[in-house]
C-alpha beads as a LAMMPS data file, in Angstrom:
LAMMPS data file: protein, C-alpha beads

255 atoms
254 bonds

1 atom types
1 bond types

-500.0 500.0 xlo xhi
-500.0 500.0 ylo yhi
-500.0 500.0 zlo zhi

Masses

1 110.0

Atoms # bond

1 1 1 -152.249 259.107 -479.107
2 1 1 -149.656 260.543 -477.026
3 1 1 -152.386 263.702 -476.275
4 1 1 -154.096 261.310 -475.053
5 1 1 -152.419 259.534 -472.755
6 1 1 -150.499 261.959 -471.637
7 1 1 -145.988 261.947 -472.223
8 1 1 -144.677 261.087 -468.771
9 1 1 -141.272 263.349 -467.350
10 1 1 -137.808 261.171 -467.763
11 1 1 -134.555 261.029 -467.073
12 1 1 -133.157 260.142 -469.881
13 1 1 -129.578 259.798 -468.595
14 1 1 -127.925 260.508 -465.283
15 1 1 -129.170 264.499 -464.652
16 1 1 -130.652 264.493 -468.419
17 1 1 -134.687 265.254 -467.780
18 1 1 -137.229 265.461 -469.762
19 1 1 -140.009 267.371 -468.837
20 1 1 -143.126 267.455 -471.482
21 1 1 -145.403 270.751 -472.177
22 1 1 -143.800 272.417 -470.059
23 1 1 -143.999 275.609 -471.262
24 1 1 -147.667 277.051 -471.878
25 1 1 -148.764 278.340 -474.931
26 1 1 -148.659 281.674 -474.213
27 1 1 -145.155 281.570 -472.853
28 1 1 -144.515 279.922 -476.444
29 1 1 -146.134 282.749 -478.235
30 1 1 -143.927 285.402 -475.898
31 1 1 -140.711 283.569 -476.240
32 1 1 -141.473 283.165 -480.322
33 1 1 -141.940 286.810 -480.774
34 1 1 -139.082 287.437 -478.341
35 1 1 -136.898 285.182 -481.074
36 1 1 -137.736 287.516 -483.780
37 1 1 -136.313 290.817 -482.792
38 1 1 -133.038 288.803 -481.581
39 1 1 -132.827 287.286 -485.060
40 1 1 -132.677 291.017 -486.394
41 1 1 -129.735 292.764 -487.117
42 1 1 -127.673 294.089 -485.646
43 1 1 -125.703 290.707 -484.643
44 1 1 -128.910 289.040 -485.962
45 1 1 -129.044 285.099 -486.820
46 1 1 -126.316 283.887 -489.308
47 1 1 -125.179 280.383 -490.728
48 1 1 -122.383 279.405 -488.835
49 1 1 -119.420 278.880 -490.679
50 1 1 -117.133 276.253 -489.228
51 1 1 -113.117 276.143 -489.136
52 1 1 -113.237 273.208 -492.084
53 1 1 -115.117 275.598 -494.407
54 1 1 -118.217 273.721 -493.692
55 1 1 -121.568 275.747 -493.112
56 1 1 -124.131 274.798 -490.079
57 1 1 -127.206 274.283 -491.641
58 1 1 -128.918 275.533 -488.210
59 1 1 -129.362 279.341 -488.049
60 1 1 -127.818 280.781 -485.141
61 1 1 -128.293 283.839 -483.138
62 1 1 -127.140 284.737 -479.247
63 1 1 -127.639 286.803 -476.506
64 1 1 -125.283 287.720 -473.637
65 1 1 -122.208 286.411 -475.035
66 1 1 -121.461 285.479 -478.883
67 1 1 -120.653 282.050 -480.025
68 1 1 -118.160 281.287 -482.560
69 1 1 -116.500 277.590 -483.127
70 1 1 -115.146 277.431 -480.425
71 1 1 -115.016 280.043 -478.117
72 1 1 -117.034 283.295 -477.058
73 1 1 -117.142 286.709 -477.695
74 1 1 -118.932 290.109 -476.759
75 1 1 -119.060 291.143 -480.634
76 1 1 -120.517 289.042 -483.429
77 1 1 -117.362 288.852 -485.367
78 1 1 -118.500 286.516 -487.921
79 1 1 -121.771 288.601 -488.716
80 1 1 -121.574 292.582 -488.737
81 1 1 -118.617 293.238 -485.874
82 1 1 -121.750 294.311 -483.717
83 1 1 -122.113 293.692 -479.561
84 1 1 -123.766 290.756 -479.060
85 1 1 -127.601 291.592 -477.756
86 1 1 -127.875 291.178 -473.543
87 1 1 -129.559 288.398 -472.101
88 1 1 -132.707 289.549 -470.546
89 1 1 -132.815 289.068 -466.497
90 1 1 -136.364 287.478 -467.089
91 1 1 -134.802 284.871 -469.339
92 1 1 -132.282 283.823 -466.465
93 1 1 -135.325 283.642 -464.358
94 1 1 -136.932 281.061 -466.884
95 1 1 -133.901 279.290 -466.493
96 1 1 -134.268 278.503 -462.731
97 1 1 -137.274 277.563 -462.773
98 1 1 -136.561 275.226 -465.699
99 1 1 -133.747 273.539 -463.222
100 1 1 -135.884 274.088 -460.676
101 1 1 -138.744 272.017 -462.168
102 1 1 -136.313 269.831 -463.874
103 1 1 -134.809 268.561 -460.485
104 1 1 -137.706 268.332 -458.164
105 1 1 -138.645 265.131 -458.092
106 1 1 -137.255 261.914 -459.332
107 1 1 -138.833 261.303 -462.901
108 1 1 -138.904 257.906 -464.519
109 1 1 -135.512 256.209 -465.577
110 1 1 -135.824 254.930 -468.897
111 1 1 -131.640 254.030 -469.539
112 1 1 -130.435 251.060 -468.565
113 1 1 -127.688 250.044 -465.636
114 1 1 -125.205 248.849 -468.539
115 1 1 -125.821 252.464 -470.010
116 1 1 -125.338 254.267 -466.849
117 1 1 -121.833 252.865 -466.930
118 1 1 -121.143 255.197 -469.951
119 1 1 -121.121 258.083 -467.251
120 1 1 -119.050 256.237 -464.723
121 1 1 -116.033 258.021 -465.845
122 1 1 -117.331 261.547 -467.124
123 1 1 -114.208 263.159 -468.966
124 1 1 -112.796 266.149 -467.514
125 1 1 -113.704 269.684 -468.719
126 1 1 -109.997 270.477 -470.819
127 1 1 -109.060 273.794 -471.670
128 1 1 -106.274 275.717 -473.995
129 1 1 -103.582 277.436 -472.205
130 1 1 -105.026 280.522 -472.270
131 1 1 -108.508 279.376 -470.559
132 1 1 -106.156 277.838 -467.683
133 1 1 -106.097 281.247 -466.042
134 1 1 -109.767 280.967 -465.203
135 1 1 -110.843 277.345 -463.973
136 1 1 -114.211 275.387 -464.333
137 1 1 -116.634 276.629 -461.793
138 1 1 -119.263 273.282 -461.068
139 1 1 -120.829 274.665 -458.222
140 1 1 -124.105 274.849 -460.087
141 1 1 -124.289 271.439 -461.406
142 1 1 -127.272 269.178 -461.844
143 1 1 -128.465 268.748 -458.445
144 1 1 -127.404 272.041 -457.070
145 1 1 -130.235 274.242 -455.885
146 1 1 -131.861 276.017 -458.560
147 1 1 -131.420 279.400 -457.169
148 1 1 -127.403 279.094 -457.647
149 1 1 -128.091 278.867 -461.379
150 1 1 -126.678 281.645 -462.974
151 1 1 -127.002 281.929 -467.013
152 1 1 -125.382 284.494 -468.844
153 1 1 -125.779 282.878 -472.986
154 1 1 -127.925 281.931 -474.590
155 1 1 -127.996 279.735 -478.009
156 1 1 -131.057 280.579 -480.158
157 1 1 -131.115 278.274 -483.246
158 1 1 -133.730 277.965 -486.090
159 1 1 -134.196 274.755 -487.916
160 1 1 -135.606 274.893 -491.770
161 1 1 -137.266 271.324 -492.824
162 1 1 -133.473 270.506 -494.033
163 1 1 -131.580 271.413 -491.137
164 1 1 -129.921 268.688 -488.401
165 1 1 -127.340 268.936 -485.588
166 1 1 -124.905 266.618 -485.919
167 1 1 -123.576 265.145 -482.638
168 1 1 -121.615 267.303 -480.345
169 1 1 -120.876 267.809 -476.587
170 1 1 -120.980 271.820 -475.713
171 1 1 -117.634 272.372 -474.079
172 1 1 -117.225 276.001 -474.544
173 1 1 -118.032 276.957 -471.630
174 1 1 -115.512 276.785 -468.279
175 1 1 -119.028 276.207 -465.992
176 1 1 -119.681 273.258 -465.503
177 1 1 -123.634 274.328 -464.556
178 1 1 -126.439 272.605 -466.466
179 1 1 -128.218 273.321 -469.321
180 1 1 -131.942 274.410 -470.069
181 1 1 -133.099 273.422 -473.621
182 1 1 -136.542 274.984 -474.555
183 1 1 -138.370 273.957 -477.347
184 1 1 -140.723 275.827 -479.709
185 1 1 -142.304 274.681 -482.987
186 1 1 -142.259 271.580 -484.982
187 1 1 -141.150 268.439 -483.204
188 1 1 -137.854 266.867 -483.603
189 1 1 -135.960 263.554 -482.665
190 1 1 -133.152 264.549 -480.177
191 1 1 -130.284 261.948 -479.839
192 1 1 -129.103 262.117 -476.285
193 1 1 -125.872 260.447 -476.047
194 1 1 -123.287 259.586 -473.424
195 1 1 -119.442 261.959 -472.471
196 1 1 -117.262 259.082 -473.898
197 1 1 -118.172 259.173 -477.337
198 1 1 -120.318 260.283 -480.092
199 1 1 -121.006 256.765 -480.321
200 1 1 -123.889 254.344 -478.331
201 1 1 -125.396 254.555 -476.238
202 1 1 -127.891 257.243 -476.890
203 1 1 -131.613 257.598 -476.476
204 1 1 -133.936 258.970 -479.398
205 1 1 -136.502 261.396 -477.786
206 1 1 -139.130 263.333 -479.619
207 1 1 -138.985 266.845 -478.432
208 1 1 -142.412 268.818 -479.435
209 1 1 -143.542 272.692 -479.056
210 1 1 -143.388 273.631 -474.770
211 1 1 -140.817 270.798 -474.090
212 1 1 -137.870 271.147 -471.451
213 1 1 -134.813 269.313 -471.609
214 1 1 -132.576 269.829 -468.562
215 1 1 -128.406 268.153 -468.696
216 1 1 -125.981 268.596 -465.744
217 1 1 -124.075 266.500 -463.813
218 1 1 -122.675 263.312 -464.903
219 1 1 -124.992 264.747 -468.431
220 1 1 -123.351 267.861 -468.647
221 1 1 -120.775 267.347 -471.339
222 1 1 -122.945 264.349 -472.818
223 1 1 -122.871 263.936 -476.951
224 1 1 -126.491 264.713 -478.165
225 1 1 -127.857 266.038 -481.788
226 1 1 -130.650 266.048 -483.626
227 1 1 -131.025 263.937 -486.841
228 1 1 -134.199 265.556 -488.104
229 1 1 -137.112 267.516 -487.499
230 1 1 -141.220 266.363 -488.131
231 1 1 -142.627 269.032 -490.300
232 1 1 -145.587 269.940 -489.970
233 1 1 -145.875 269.209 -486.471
234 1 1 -146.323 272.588 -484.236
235 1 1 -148.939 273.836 -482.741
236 1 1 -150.487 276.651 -484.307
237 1 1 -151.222 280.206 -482.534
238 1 1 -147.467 280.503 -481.251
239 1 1 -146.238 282.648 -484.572
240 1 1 -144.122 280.121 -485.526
241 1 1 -145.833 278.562 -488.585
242 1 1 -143.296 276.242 -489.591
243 1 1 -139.687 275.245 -488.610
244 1 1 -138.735 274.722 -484.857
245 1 1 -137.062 277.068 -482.747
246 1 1 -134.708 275.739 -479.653
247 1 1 -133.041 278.072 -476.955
248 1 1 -130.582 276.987 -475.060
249 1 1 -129.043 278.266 -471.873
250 1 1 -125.858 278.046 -470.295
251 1 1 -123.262 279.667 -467.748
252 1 1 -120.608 280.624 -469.686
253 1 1 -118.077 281.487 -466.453
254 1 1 -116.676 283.995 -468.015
255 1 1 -116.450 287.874 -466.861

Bonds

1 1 1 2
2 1 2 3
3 1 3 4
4 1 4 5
5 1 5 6
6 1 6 7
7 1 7 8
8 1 8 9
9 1 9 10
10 1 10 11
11 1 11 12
12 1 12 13
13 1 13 14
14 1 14 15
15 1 15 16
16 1 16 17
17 1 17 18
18 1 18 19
19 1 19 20
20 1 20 21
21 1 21 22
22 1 22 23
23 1 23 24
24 1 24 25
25 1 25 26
26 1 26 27
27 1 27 28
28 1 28 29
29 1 29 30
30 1 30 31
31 1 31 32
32 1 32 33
33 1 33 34
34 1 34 35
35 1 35 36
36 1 36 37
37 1 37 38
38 1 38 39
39 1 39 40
40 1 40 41
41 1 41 42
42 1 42 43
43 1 43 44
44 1 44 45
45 1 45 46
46 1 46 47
47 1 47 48
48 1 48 49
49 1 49 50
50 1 50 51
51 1 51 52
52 1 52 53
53 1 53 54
54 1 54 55
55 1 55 56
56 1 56 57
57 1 57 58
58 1 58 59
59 1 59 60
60 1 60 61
61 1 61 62
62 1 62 63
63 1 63 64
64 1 64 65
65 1 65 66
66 1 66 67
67 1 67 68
68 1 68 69
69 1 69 70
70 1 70 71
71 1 71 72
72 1 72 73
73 1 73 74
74 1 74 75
75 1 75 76
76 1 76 77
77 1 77 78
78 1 78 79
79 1 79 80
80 1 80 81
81 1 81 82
82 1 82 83
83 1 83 84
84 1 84 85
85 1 85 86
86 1 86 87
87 1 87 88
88 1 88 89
89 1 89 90
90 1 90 91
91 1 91 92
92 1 92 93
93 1 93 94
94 1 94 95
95 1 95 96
96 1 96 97
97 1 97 98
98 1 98 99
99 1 99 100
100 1 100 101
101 1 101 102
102 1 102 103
103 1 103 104
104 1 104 105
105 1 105 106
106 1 106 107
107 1 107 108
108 1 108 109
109 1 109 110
110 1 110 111
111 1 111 112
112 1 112 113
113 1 113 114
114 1 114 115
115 1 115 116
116 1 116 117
117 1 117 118
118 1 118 119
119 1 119 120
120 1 120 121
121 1 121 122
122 1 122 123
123 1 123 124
124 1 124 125
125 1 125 126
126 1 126 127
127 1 127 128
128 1 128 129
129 1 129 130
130 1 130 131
131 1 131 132
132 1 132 133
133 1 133 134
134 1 134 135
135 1 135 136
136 1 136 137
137 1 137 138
138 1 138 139
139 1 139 140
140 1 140 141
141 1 141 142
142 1 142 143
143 1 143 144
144 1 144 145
145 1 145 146
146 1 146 147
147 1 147 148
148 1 148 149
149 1 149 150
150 1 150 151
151 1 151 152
152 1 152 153
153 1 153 154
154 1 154 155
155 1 155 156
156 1 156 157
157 1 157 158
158 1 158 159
159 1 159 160
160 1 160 161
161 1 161 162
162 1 162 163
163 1 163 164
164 1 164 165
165 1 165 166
166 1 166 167
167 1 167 168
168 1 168 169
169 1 169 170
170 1 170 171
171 1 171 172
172 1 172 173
173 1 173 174
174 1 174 175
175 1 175 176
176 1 176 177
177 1 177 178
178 1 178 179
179 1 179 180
180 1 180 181
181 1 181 182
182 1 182 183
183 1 183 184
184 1 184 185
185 1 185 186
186 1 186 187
187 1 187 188
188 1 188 189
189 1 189 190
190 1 190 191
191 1 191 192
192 1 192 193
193 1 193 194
194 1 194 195
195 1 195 196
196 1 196 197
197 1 197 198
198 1 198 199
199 1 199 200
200 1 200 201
201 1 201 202
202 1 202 203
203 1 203 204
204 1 204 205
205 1 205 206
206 1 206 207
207 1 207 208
208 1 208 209
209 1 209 210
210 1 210 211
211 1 211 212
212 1 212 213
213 1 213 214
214 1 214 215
215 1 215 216
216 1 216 217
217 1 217 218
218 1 218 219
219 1 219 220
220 1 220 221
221 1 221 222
222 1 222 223
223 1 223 224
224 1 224 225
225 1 225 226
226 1 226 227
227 1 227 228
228 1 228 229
229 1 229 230
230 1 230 231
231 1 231 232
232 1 232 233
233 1 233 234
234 1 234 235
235 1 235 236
236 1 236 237
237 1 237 238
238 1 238 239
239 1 239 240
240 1 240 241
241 1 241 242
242 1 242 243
243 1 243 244
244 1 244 245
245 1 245 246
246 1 246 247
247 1 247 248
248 1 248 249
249 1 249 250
250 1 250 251
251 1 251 252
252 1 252 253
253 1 253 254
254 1 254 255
């Protein structure tokens, strides 16, 4: 039904937007195939193991800078001790023109006022003594101009049939810029939630194969997850016959 009548743009929160489809299938099939010789070693996609002894049950690889809970890195410590791969200049152009397209035009609201008043008060960004030395830069924020946007990391994480997200707010980084969420692959339900709390309110939107999901602003350090994935559900043709693929990029402000 929804090919049929078509999945309108949205803004699910303040500076959260939705924007269906909007990569084409052959930008799917490049980024896909792109996503498999990052995933190689070496500093190839791992399980992330979290400070509680826990394991992610997302599989995680990264380009320009290394993630590790809960900081950043140029090596992947927690893999093979190798550099982290660079992030390609053509992926930062993506990036634009995701906040480009993301920010063009006022897309449909679908929160509520009482929700908006969950992002009245957005937390400030809080750092250890150590990150004090360099402070947040949030020049590039939501509704900055798109050519400002500068990302240097990105997230590339693989979800099996079994694999969720639980809720989180990515903090990690001291820019404050937005960031561009591409997905490839099965559908999933994405819980976009509010900066107070990893409680309600959130929204429940179904991300599918080509989708862009742009958060900044009053977004930017917004709780979101993703309780589960639709098997079965991607398009075929993009090399990616089952699971779902999501790349994420940020500014990580660091030099």
């Amino acid at each position: 039904m929804a090919a049929l009548i078509g999945r309108p743009r949205a803004e699910v929160a303040p500076g959260a937007v939705h924007v269906p489809g909007w990569l084409t299938l052959e930008q799917q099939r490049t980024l896909v195939a792109a996503c498999r010789d990052w995933a190689r070693p070496p500093a190839g996609i791992r399980h992330t193991k979290m400070p509680t002894g826990g394991v992610m049950s997302v599989q995680t690889v990264c380009l320009g800078w290394h993630w590790l809970p809960y900081r950043y890195t140029r090596m992947a410590e927690d893999v093979d001790g190798a550099p982290v791969k660079p992030f390609p200049a053509w992926l930062a152009d993506l990036g634009r023109r995701a906040v480009a397209e993301a920010y063009a035009e006022a897309p449909a609201r679908i929160y509520t006022d009482a929700d908006a008043e969950a992002y009245a008060e957005a937390p400030a960004k809080t750092y250890t003594d150590a990150d004090a030395e360099a402070p947040a830069d949030s020049s590039a924020g939501a509704y900055a101009e798109a050519d400002a946007y500068r990302p240097d990391v990105a997230l590339i994480n693989f979800y099996d049939e079994h694999a969720r997200m639980g809720m989180h707010a990515d903090k990690d980084e001291r820019s404050l810029a937005s960031v561009v969420s591409l997905s490839l692959g099965a559908t999933c339900v994405f819980r976009f939630g509010n900066p107070r709390s990893r409680n309600r309110p959130w929204h429940d939107v179904e991300l599918e194969s080509g989708d862009l999901f742009v958060f900044g602003g009053p977004s930017r350090l917004a709780y979101h997850g993703v309780p589960r994935t639709l098997p079965g559900t991607g398009p075929p043709g993009i090399g990616l016959p089952s699971g779902r693929l999501n790349i994420t990029l940020r500014e990580s402000g660091l030099t």
